[in-house]
C-alpha positions in Angstrom: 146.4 125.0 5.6 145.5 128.8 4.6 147.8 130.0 2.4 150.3 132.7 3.7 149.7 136.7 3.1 151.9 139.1 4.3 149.8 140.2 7.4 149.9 136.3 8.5 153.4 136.4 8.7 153.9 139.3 10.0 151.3 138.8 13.1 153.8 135.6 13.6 157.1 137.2 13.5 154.9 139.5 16.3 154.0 136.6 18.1 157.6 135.8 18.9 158.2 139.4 20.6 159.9 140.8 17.0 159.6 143.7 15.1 160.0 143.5 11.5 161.3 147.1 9.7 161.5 147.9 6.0 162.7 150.1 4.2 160.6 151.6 1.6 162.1 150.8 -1.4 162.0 147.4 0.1 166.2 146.2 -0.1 166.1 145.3 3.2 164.5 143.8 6.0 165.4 144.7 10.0 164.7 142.4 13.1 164.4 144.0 16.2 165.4 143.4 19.1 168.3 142.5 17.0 170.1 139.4 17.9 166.7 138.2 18.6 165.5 136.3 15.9 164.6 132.9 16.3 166.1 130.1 14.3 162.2 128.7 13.3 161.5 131.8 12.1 164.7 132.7 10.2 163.9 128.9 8.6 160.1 129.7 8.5 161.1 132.8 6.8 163.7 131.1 3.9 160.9 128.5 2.6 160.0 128.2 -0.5 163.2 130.4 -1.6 162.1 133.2 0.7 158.4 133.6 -0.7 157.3 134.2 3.3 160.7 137.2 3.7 158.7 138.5 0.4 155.3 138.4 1.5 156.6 140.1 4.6 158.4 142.9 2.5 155.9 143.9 0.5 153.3 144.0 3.4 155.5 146.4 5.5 156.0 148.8 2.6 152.6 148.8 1.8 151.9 149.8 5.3 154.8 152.1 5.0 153.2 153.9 2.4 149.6 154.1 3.5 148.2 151.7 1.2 146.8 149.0 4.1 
């Protein structure tokens, strides 16, 4: 199994029709359309203490901020 970046778990949040928005100091992390989310990836996202959520972060800032 590849290990998980940011941009992985961001093209599968995609994958399930969401939109996942940061803001740039990176405190919190939207869904949209909100209400939306589905429960495997609200679980898929709170593994390993919420390592993927983090990936996820910092990967959206980063874009955010023109670094990607």
């Amino acid at each position: 199994m590849r290990e998980p970046t940011g941009r992985i778990v961001n093209d599968k949040i995609r994958e399930c029709g969401i939109v996942a928005l940061v803001d740039l100091s990176g405190d919190r992390i939207w869904f949209y359309p909100r209400g939306r989310l589905p429960p495997s990836v609200a679980k898929y996202l709170n593994l390993q203490n919420g390592y993927p959520a983090r990936l996820l972060r910092d990967f959206i800032v980063s874009l955010g901020r023109g670094i990607y």
